[in-house]
MMTF fields as JSON, N, C-alpha, C and O atoms, coordinates in Angstrom:
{
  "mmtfVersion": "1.0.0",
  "mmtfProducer": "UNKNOWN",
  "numBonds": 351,
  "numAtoms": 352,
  "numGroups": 88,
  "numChains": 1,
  "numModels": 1,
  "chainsPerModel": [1],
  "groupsPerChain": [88],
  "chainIdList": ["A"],
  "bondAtomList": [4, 2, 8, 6, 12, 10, 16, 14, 20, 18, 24, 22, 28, 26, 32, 30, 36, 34, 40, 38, 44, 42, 48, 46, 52, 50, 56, 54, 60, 58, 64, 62, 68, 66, 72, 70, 76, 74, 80, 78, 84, 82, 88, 86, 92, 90, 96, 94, 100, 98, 104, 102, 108, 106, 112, 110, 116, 114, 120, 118, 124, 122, 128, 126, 132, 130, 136, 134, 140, 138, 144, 142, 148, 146, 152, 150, 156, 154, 160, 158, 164, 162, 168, 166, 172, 170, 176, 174, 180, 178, 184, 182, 188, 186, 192, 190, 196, 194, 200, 198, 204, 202, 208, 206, 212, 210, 216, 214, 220, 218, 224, 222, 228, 226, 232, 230, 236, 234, 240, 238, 244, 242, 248, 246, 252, 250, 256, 254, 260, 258, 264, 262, 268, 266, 272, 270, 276, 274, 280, 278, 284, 282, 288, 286, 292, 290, 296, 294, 300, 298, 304, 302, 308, 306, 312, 310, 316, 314, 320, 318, 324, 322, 328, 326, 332, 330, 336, 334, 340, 338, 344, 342, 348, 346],
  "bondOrderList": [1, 1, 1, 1, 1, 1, 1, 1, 1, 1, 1, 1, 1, 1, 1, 1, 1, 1, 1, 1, 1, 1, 1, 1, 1, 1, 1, 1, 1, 1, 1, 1, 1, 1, 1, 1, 1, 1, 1, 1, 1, 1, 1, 1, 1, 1, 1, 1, 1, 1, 1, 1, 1, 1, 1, 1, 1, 1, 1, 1, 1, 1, 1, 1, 1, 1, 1, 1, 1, 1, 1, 1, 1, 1, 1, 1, 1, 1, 1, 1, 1, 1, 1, 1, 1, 1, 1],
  "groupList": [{"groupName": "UNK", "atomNameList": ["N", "CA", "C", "O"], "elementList": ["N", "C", "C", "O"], "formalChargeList": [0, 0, 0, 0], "bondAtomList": [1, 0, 2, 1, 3, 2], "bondOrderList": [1, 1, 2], "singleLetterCode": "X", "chemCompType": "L-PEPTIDE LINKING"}],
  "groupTypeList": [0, 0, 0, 0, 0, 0, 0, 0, 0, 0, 0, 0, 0, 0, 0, 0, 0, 0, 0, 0, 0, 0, 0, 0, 0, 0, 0, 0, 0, 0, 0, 0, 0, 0, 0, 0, 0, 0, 0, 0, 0, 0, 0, 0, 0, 0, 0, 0, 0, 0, 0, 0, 0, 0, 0, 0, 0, 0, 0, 0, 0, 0, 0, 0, 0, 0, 0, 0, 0, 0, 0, 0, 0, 0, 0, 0, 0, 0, 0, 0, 0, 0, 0, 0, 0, 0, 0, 0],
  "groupIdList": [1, 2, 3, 4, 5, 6, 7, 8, 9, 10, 11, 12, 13, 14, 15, 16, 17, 18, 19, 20, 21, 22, 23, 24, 25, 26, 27, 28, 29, 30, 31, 32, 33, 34, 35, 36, 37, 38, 39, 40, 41, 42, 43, 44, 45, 46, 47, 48, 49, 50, 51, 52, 53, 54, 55, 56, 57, 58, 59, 60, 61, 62, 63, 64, 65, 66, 67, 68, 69, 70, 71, 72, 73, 74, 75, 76, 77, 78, 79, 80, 81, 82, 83, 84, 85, 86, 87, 88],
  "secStructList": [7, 7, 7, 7, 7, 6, 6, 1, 7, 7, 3, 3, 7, 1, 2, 2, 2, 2, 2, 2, 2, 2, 2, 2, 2, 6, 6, 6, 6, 7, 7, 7, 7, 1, 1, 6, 6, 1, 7, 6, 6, 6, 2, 2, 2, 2, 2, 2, 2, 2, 2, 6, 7, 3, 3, 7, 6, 6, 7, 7, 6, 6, 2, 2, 2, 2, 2, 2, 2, 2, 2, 2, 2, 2, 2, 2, 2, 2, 2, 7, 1, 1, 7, 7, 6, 6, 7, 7],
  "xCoordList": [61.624, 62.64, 62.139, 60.947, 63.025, 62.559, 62.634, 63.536, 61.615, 61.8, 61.222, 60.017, 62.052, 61.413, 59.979, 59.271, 59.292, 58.247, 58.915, 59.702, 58.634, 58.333, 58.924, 59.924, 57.978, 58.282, 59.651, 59.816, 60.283, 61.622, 62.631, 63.669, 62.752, 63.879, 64.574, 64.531, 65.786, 67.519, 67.845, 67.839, 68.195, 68.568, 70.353, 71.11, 70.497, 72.022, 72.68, 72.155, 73.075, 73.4, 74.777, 75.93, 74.342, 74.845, 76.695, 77.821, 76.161, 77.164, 78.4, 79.575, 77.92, 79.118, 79.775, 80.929, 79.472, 79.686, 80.692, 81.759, 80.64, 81.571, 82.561, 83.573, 82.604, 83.247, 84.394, 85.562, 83.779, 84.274, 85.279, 86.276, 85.218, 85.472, 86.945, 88.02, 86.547, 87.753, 88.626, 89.723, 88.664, 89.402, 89.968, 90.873, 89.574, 89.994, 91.31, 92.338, 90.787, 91.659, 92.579, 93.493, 92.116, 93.824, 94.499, 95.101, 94.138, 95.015, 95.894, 96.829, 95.632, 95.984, 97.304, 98.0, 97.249, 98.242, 97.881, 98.73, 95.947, 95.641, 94.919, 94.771, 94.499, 94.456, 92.708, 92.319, 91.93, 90.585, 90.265, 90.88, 89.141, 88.918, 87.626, 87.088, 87.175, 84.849, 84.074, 83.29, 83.838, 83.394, 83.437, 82.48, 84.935, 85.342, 84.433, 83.99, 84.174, 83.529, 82.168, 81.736, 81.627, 80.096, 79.8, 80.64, 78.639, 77.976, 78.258, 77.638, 79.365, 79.676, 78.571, 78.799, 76.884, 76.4, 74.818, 73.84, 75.021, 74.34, 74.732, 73.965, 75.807, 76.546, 76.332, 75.454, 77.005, 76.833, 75.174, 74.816, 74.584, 72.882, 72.758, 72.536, 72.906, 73.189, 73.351, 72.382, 74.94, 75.002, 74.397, 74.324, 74.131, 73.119, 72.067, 72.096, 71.028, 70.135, 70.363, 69.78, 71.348, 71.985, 72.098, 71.797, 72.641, 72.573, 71.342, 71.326, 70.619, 68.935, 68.909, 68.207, 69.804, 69.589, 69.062, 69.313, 68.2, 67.226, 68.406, 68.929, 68.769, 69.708, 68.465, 67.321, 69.23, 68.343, 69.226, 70.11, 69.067, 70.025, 70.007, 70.802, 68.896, 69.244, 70.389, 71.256, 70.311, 71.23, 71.023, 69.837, 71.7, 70.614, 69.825, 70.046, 68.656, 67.438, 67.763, 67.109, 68.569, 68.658, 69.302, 68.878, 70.562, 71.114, 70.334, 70.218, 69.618, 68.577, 67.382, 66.57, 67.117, 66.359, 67.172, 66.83, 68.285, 68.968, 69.339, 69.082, 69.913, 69.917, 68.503, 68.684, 67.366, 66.511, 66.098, 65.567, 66.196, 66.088, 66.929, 66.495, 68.4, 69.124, 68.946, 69.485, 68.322, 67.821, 66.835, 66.884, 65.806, 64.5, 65.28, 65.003, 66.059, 66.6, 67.225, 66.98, 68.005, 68.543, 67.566, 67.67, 66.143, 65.155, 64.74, 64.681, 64.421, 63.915, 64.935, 64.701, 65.883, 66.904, 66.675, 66.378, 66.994, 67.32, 66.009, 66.146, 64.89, 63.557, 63.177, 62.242, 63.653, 62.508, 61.188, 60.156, 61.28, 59.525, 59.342, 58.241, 60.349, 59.972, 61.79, 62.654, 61.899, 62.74, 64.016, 63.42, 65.268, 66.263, 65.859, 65.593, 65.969, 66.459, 67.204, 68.183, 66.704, 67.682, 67.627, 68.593, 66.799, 66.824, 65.784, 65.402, 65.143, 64.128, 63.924, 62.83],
  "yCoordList": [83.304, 84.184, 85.617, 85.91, 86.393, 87.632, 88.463, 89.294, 88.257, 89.091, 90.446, 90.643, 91.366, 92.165, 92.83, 91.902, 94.097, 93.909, 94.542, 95.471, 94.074, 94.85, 95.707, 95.729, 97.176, 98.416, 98.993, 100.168, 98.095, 97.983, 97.407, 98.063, 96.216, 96.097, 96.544, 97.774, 95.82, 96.792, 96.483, 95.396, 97.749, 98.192, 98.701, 98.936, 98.702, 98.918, 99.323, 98.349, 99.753, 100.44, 99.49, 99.603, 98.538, 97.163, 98.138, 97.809, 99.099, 100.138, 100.166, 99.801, 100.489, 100.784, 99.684, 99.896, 97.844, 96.864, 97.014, 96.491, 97.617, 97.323, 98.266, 98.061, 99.265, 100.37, 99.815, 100.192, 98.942, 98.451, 97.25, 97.188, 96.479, 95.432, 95.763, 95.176, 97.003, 97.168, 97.983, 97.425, 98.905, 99.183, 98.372, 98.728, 97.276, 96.56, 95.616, 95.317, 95.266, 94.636, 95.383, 95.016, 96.328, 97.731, 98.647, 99.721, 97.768, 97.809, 96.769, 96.941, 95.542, 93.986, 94.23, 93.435, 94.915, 95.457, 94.837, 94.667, 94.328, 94.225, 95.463, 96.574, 95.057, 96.054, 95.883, 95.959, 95.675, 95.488, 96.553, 97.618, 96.3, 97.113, 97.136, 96.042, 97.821, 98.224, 97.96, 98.906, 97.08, 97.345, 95.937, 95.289, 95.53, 94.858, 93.529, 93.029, 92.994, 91.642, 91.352, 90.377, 92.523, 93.015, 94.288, 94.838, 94.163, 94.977, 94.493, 93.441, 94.946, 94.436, 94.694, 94.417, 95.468, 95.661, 94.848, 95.068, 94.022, 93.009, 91.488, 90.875, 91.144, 90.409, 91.101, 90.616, 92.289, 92.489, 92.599, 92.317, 92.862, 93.054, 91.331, 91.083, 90.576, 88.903, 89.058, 89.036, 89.29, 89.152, 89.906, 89.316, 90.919, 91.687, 90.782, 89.987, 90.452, 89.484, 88.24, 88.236, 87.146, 86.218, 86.667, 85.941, 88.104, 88.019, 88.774, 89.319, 88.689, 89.126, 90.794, 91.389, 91.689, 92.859, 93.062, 92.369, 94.311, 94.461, 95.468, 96.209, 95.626, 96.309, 97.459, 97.225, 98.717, 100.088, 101.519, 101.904, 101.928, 103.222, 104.144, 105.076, 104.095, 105.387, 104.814, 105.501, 103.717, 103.025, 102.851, 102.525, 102.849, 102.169, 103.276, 104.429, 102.415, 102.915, 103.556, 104.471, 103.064, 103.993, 105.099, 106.187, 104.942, 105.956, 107.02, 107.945, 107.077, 108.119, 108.396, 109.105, 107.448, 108.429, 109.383, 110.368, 108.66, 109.61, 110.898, 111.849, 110.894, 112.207, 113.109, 114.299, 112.775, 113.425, 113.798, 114.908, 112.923, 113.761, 114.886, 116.037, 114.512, 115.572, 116.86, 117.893, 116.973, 118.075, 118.691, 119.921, 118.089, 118.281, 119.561, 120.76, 119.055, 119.79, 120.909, 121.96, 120.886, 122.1, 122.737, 123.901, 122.354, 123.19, 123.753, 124.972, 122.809, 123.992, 124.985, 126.017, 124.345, 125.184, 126.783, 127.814, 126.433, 127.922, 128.648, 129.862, 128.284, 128.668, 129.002, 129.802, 128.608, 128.61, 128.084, 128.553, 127.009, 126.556, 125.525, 125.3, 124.972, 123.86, 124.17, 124.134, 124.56, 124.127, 123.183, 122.178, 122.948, 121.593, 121.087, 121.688, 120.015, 118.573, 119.454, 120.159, 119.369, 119.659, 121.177, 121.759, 121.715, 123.738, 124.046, 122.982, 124.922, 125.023, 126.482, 127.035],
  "zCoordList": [122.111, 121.589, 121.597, 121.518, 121.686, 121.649, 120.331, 120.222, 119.196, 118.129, 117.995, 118.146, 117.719, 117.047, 116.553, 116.161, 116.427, 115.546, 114.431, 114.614, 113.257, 111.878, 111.576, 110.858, 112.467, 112.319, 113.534, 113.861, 113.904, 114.958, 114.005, 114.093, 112.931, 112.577, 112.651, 112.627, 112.802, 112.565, 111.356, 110.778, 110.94, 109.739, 109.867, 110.809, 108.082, 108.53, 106.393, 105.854, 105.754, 105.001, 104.311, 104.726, 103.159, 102.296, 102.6, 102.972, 102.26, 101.219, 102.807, 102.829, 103.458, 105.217, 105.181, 105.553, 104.72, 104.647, 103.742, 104.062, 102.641, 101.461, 101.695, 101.024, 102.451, 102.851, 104.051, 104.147, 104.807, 105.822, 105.394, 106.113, 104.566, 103.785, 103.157, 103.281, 102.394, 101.312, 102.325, 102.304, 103.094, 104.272, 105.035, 105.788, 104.973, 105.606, 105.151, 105.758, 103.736, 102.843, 101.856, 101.117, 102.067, 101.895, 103.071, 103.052, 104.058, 105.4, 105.712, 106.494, 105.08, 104.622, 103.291, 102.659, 103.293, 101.941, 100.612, 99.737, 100.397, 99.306, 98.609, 99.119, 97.349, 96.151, 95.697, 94.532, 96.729, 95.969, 94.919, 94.974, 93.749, 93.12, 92.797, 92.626, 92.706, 92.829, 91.774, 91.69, 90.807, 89.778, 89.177, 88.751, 89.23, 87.878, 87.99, 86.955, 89.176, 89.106, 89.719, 90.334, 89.353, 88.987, 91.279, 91.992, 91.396, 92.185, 93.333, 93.489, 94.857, 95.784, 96.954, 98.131, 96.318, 97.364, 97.435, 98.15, 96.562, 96.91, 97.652, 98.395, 97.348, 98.568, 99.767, 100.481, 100.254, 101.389, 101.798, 102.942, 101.168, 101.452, 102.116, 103.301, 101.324, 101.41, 102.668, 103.427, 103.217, 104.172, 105.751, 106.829, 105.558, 106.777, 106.538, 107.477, 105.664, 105.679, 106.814, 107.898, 106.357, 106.846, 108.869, 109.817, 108.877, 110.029, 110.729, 111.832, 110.061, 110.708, 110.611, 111.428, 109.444, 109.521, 107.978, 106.992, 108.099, 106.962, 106.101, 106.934, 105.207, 104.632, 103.927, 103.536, 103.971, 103.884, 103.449, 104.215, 102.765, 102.076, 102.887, 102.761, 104.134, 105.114, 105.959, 106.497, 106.004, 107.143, 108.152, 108.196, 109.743, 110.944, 111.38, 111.752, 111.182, 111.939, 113.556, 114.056, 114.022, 115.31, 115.054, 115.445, 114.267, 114.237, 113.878, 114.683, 112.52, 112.207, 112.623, 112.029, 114.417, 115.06, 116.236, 116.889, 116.166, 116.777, 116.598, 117.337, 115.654, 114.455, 114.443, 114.701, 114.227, 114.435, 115.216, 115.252, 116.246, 118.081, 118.004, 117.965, 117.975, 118.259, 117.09, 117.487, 115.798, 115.283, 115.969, 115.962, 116.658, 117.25, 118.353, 118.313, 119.077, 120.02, 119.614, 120.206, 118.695, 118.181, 117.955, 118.34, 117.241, 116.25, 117.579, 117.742, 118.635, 119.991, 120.994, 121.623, 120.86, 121.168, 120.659, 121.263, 119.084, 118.19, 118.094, 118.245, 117.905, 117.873, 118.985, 118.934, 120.436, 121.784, 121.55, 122.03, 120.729, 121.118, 122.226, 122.729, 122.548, 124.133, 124.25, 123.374, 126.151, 126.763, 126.308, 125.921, 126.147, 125.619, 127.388, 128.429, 127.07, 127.856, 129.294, 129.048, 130.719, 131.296, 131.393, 131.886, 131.055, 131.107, 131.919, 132.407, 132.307, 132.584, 132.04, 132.153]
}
């Protein structure tokens, strides 16, 4: 099988789950409500677990190296300290 190391997990943010969830089910023309029948972001943690994702408050790990690349570039962009991608 091909796993992963460690420091590669996919990661992914309980909270986008519960976000995704109740959007979903007040698009359904139901009435969920956040609170009343205790903390909806440990279920979803449950479930990213279940499907082999590490649940994490930054949220996915790719995404936020993506994000940081693309700051990196701006920071050399606006600064001139290395060339962007593609310039010479």
């Amino acid at each position: 099988m091909n796993q992963q190391q460690p420091s590669e997990a996919e990661t992914y943010n309980p909270w986008t789950i519960v976000n995704v969830v109740f959007h979903h089910l007040a698009g359904q023309g139901l009435h969920p409500v956040l609170g009343e029948t205790g903390d909806p972001g440990e279920p979803a943690a449950q479930l990213l677990r279940a499907l082999g994702i590490e649940p994490a408050a930054e949220g996915n790990r790719q995404v936020s190296q993506n994000v940081r690349q693309h700051l990196a570039e701006i920071r050399a962009a606006m600064l001139g300290e290395v060339d962007a991608p593609g310039e010479s």
